[in-house]
C-alpha positions as CSV (number, residue, x, y, z in Angstrom):
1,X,79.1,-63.9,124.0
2,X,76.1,-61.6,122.9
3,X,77.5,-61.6,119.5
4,X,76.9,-65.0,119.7
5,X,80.5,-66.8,119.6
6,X,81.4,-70.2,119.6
7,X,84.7,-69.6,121.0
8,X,86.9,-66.8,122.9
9,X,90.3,-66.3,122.8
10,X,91.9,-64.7,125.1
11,X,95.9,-64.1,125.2
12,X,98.3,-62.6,128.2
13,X,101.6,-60.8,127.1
14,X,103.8,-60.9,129.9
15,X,100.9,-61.5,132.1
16,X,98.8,-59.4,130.8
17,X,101.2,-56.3,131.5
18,X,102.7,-55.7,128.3
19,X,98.9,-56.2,126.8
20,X,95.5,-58.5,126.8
21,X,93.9,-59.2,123.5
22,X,90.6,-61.0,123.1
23,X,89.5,-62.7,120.1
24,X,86.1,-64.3,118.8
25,X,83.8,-65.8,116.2
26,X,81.1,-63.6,116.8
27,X,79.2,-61.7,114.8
28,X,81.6,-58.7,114.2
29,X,80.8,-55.3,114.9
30,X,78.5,-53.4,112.3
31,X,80.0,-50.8,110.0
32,X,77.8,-47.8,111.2
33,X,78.7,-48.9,115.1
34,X,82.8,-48.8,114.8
35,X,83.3,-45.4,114.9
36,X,81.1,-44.8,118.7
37,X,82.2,-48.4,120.0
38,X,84.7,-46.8,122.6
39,X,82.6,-43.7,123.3
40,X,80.8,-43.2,126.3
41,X,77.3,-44.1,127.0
42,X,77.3,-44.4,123.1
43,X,76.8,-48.0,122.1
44,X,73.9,-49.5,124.5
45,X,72.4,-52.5,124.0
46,X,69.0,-51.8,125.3
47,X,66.9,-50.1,123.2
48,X,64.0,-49.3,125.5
49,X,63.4,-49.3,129.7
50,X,61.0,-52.8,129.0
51,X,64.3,-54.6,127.5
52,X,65.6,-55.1,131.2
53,X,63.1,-57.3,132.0
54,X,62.5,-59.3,128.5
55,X,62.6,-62.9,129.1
56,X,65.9,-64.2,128.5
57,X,65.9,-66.9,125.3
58,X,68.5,-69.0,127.1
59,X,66.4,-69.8,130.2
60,X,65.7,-73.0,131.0
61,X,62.8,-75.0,130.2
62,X,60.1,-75.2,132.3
63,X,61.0,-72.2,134.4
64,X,58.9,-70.2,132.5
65,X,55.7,-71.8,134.1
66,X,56.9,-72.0,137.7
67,X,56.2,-69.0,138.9
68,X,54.5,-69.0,142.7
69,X,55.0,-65.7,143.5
70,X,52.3,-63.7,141.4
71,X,55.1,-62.2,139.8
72,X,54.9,-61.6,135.8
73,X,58.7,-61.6,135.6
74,X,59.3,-65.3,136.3
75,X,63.0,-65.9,135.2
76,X,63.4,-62.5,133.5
77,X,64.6,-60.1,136.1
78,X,67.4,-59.4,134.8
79,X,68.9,-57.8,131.1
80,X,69.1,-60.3,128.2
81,X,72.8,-59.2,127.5
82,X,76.1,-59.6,129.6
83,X,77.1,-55.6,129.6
84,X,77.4,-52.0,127.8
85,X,80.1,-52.3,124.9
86,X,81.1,-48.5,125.2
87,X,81.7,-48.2,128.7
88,X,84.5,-51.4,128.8
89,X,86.0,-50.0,125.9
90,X,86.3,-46.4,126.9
91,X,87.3,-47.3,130.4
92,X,90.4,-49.1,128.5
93,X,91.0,-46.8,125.7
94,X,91.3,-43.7,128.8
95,X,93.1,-46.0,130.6
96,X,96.3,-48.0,128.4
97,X,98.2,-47.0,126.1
98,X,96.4,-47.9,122.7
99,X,93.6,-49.6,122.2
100,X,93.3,-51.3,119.0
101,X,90.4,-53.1,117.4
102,X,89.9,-55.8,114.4
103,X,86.7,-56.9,113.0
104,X,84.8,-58.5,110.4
105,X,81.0,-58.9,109.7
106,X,79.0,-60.6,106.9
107,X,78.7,-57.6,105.5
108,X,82.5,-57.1,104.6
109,X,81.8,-60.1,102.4
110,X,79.2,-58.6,100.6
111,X,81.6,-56.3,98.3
112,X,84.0,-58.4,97.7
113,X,85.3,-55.5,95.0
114,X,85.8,-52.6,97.5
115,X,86.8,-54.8,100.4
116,X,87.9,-58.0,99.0
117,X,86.3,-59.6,102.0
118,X,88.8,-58.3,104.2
119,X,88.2,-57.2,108.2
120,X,88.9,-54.0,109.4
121,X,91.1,-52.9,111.7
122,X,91.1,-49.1,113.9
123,X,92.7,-47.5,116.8
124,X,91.3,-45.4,119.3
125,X,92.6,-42.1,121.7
126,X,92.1,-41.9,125.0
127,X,88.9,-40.1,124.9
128,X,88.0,-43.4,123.3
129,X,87.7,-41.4,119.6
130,X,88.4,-43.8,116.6
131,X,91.7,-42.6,115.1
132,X,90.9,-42.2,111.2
133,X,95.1,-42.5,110.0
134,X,95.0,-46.0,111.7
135,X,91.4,-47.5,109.8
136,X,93.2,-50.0,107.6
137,X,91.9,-53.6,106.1
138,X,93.0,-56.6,107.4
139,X,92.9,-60.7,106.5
140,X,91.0,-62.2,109.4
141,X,87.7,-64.2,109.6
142,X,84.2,-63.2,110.9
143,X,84.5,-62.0,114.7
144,X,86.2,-59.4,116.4
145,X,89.5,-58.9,118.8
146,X,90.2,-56.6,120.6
147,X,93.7,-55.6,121.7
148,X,94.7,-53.0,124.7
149,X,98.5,-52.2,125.3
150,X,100.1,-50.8,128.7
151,X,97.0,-51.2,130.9
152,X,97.0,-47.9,133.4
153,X,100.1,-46.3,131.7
154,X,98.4,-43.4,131.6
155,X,98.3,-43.7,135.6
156,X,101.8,-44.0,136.7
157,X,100.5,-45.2,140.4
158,X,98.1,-47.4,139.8
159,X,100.8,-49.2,136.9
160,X,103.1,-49.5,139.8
161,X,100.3,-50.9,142.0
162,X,99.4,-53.4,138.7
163,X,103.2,-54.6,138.8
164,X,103.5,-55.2,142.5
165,X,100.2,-57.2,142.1
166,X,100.1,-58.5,139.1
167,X,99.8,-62.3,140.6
168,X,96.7,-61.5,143.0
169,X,95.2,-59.4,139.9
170,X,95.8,-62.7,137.6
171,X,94.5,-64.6,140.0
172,X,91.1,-62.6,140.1
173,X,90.8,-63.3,136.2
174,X,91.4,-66.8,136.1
175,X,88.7,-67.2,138.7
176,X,86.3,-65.0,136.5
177,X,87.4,-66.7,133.1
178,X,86.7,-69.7,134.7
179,X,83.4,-68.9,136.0
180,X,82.3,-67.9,132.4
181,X,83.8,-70.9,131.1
182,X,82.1,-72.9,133.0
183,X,78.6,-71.4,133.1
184,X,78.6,-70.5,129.2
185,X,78.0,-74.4,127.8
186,X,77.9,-73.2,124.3
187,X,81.3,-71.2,123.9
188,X,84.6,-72.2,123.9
189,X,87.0,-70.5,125.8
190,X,91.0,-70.7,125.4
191,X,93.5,-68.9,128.0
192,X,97.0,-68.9,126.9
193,X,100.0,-66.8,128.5
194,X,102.3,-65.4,125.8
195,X,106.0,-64.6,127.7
196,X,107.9,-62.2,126.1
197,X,112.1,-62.7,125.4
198,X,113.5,-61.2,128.2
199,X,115.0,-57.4,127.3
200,X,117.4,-57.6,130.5
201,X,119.2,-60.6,129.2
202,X,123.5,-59.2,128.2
203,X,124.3,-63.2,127.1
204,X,124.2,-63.4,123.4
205,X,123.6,-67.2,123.4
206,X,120.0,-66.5,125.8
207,X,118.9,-63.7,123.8
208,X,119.6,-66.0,121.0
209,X,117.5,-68.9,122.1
210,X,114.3,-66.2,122.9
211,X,114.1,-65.0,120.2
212,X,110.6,-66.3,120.0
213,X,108.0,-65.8,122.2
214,X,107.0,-68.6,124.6
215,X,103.1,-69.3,124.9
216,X,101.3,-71.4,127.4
217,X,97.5,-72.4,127.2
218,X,96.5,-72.3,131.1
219,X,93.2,-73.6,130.2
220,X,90.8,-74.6,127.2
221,X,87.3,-75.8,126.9
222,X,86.5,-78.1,124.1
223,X,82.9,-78.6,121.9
224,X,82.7,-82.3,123.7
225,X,82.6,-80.9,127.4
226,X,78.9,-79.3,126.8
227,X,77.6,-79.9,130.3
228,X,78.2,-79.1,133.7
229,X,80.1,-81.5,134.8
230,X,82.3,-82.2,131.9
231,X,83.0,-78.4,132.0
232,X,84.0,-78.2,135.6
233,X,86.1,-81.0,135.4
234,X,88.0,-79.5,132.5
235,X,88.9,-76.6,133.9
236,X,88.8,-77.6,137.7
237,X,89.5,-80.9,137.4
238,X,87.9,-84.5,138.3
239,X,88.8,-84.2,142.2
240,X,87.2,-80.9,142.3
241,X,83.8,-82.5,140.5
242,X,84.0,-86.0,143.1
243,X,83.3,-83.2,145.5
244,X,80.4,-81.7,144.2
245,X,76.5,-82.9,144.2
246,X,74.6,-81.8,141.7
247,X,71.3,-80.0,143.2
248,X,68.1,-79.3,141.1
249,X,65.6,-76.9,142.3
């Protein structure tokens, strides 16, 4: 969303257990950043103490003005991004199996010779280190995804706990996704479950019939639901909105 995406895409393997991968249209990541994206503390996106308070350029109109407290930070308390690149992506990388990363700026247009307008895509080690064997060029359009495998592998307990749980954890991230869905008017956002053929299956006819995997959008935003409402009742549904009243302060 701070890359400034239209839409997010986010996909669930065997919900979410076998891996997550989320895709967008934003603005890539630069060439000179990929190599410290999953390193601690490495990628920040404040570039002073003063950016934690700069207004924020989506606030609403008019709240700029209404300030009755004396206070100089009317309606910008609070950091003009939505988090710290690094530190999600190290946490994963130290924490799955692989983490694996596609992505394609502008810029990979510009040389169409060396690149042939062709993405990038790179692994990284647990210690969230780009892996320079797996840097390779990839077709895919201006944006990033990001793709972690075997969430807590690395921590047999805690995969064990994610297993037992797994419907209470999905739960959790369908209320989140909705939240951002919701509040975030000018991206799209797609959640589809992807279901893997099942392994345990001995009957040759089932294992020939899933073969494939099954997917299943759970919920999708469109470009014409760009307010409020039309955004609540698309992902929570027209009874849910009768039952709200819209407040303005």
């Amino acid at each position: 969303i701070d890359a400034g995406a239209g839409r997010v895409c986010v996909k669930m393997y065997n919900q979410g257990l076998e891996a997550i991968e989320v895709s967008d249209n934003g603005s890539g990541v630069p060439l000179s950043s990929r190599p410290l994206m999953a390193m601690k503390h490495a990628t920040s996106k404040l570039r002073q103490f003063d950016d934690l308070y700069q207004s924020n350029q989506n606030a609403p109109s008019g709240n700029d003005n209404n300030n009755t407290n004396g206070d100089d930070r009317s309606y910008t308390a609070c950091a003009p991004t939505l988090g710290f690149r690094g530190e999600a992506l190290f946490c994963l990388a130290n924490l799955s199996r692989s983490l694996v990363v596609s992505t394609r700026t502008s810029d990979d247009n510009v040389d169409q010779q060396q690149f042939g307008g062709l993405g990038e895509q790179f692994a990284f080690n647990t210690e969230g280190q780009l892996l320079p064997q797996s840097k390779q060029r990839v077709p895919r359009p201006v944006g990033t995804t990001v793709t972690v495998h075997g969430l807590f592998e690395s921590l047999p307990v805690r995969r064990v706990d994610l297993c037992k749980r797994i419907r209470g954890q999905r739960i959790k991230f369908m209320k989140m996704m909705q939240g951002y869905a919701i509040l975030c008017l000018g991206t799209q956002f797609n959640l589809t479950d992807v279901q893997s053929p099942n392994k345990n299956s001995n009957n040759s006819k089932s294992k020939s019939k899933s073969k494939s995997k099954k997917s299943e959008v759970r919920f999708a935003t469109s470009e014409l639901s760009n307010t409020f409402e039309a955004r609540t009742a698309s992902i929570l549904g027209t009874k849910f909105l009768a039952g709200l009243t819209r407040i303005e302060i």
